[in-house]
N, C-alpha and C positions, 0 to 999 in steps of 0.2 A: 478327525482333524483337530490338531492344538486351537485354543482360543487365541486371540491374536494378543500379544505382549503388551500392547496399547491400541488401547477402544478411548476416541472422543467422539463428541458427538453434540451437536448445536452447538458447539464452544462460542462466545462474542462477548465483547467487553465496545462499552462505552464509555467515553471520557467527553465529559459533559454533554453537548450535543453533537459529538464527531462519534459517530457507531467507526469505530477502529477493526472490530475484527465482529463481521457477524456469517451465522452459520455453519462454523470451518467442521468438518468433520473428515477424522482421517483412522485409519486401523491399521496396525501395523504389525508384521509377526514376525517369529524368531529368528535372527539372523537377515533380517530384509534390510538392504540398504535403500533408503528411500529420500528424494532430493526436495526440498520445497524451494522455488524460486521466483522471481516475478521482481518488476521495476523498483529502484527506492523507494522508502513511503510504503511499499504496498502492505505491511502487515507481518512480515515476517518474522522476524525477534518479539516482535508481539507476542505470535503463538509461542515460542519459547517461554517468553514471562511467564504465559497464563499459565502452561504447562509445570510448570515450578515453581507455581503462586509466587512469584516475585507482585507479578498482578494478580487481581481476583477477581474471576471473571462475573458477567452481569451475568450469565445462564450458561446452562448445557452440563455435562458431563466429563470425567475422566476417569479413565482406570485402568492401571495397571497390574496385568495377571489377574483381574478380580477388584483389585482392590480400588479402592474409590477413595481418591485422592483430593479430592475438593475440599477447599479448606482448612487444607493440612499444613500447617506452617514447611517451610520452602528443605528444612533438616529431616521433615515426616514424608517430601516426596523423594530424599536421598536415599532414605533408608527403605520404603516402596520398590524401590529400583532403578531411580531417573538420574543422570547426572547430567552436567554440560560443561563444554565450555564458553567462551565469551569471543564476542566479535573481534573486542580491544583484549586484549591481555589482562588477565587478574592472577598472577600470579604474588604470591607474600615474596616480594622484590627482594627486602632483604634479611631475607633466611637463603640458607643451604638449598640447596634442589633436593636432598633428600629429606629434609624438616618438611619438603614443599608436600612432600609425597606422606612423609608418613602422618601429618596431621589429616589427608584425606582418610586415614586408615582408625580414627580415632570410633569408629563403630564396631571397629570388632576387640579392640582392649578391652581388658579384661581384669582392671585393679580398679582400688579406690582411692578416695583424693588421700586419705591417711597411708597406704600403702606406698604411694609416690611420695608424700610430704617424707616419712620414715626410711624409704629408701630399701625398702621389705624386700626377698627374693622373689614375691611375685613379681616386684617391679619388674625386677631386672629379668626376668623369664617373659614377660609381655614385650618389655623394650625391644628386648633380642629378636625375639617372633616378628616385630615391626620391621625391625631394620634387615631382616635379610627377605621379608618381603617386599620392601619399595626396592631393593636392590633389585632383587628378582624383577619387577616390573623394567625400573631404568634399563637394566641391562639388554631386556627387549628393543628396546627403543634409542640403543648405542650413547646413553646413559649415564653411565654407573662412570667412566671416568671422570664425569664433572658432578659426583654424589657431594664434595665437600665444598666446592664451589658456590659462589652467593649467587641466585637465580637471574639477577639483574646483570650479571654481565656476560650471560649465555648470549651468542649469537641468537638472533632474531629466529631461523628457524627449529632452533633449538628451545627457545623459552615458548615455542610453539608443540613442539613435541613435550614441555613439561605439563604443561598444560593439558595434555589431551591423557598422559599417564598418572596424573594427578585423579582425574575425574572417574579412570578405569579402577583405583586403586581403594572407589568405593562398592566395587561390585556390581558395577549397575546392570540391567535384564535392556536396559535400553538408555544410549547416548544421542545426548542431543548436541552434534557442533554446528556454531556459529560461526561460518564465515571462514574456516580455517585457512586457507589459504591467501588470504588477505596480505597484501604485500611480499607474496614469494615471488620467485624468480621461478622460470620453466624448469627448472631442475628440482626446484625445491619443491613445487607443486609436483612433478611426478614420483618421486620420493612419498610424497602424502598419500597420493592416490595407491602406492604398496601399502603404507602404512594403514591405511583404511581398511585394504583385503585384509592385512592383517589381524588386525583387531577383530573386523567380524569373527575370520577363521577361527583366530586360536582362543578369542575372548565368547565367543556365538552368544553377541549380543545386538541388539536390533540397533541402526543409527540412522538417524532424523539428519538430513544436511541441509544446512543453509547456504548457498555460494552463489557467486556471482562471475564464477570462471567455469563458462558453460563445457569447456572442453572436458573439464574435471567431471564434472555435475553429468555432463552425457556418456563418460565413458565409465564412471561406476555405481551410477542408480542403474536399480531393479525398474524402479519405477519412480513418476516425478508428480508434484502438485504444483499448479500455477498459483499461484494469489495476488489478484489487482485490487487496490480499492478494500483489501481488508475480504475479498469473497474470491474464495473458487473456481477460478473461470477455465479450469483445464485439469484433467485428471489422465496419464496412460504410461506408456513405455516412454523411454527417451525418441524412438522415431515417431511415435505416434505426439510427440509435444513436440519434436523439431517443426511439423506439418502444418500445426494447428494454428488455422487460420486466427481463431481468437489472440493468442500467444505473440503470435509475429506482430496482430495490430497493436498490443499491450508493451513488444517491446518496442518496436518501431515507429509507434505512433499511426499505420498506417489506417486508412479511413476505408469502413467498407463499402463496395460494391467500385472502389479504386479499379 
């Protein structure tokens, strides 16, 4: 059996006396769509941080395919394997959608800064390689007609699909989205939820979800984590967490022995 694409393990960070995230431990393997969810507050984009040293965690482990990631500045865990993208939108607003794309590609270029200053044929034999590879991407993603377009005045679920081709465009073995559906409408969200199969499919890369639209979150994880309070309080299938007495009290508030 493969090693699993991402091994954490004791992962928690504290900020000052509020323990934010302790314990978390999660393994994830190739091609697994796996959903983490739980109340606001509870820790979630946390683990994303830690995950991509935006934070640095107070203990525990990470490692992707092997490699051990801890303490890697946040470009050493892009090039590891890990991308993401953000809750709120971080796209470079105003640049092209295809700048948006091909600056995520700037790992696999292949000139020097005097080769670009000079205007060298290597340049222009890299350039070209970029640009009909973000096209290639866009064009997945129905795209490539708004390639010359400025990213800021993409419809909302479009500067949402840039976003998420942007982050693919670095190769990753494993994506972490944040929240993607955030402010879509039913159409736009089931739209994503193809888009999701997709990407695993044709991309067979692992992805970490973050959501808060449980319809989404239960109809395409494998499997789901709860996290209240920064800790673990649920690990299974989407039926086996719809059930789970813990879950319902975390979201519901409900009190036990009710």
């Amino acid at each position: 059996m493969r090693e699993p694409v991402l091994n954490v393990n004791n992962l928690g960070i504290r900020f000052g006396g509020l323990q934010a995230l302790d314990d978390f431990n999660i393994h994830v393997n190739n091609n697994e769509i796996v959903g983490l969810i739980g109340p606001n507050g509870a820790g979630k984009t946390t683990v994303f941080n830690l995950l991509t040293n935006v934070y640095a965690p107070s203990r525990g482990s990470i490692n992707i395919e092997g490699v051990n990631t801890m303490g890697s500045r946040t470009h050493g865990v892009t090039k590891a394997g890990m991308s993401r993208t953000f809750q709120n939108i971080r796209l470079f607003k105003n640049l092209s959608v295809i700048d948006n794309v091909k600056i995520a590609l700037h790992n696999g270029i292949r000139y020097s800064f005097l080769e670009s200053v000079f205007r060298l044929p290597s340049y222009w034999k890299q350039e070209k390689k970029a640009t009909e590879k973000a096209m290639e991407l866009l064009s997945r993603f129905d795209l490539d007609r708004h390639a010359d377009s400025i990213a800021s005045g993409l419809p909302y679920g479009a500067q949402r699909r840039l976003e998420i081709v942007r982050a693919l465009a670095t190769d990753p073995k494993i994506l972490l989205l944040d929240e993607p559906a955030a402010g879509m409408n039913p159409s736009e969200t089931a739209e994503l939820m193809a888009n999701i199969r997709k990407i695993r499919d044709d991309f067979h890369v692992a992805i970490i979800l973050i959501e808060h639209d449980m319809s989404l979150v239960m109809g395409i994880c494998e499997r789901i984590l709860v996290l209240n309070y920064g800790l673990i309080i649920a690990s299974g299938t989407p039926e086996q967490i719809k059930n789970d007495p813990a879950v319902i009290e975390a979201y519901l508030g409900q009190q036990r022995g009710e």
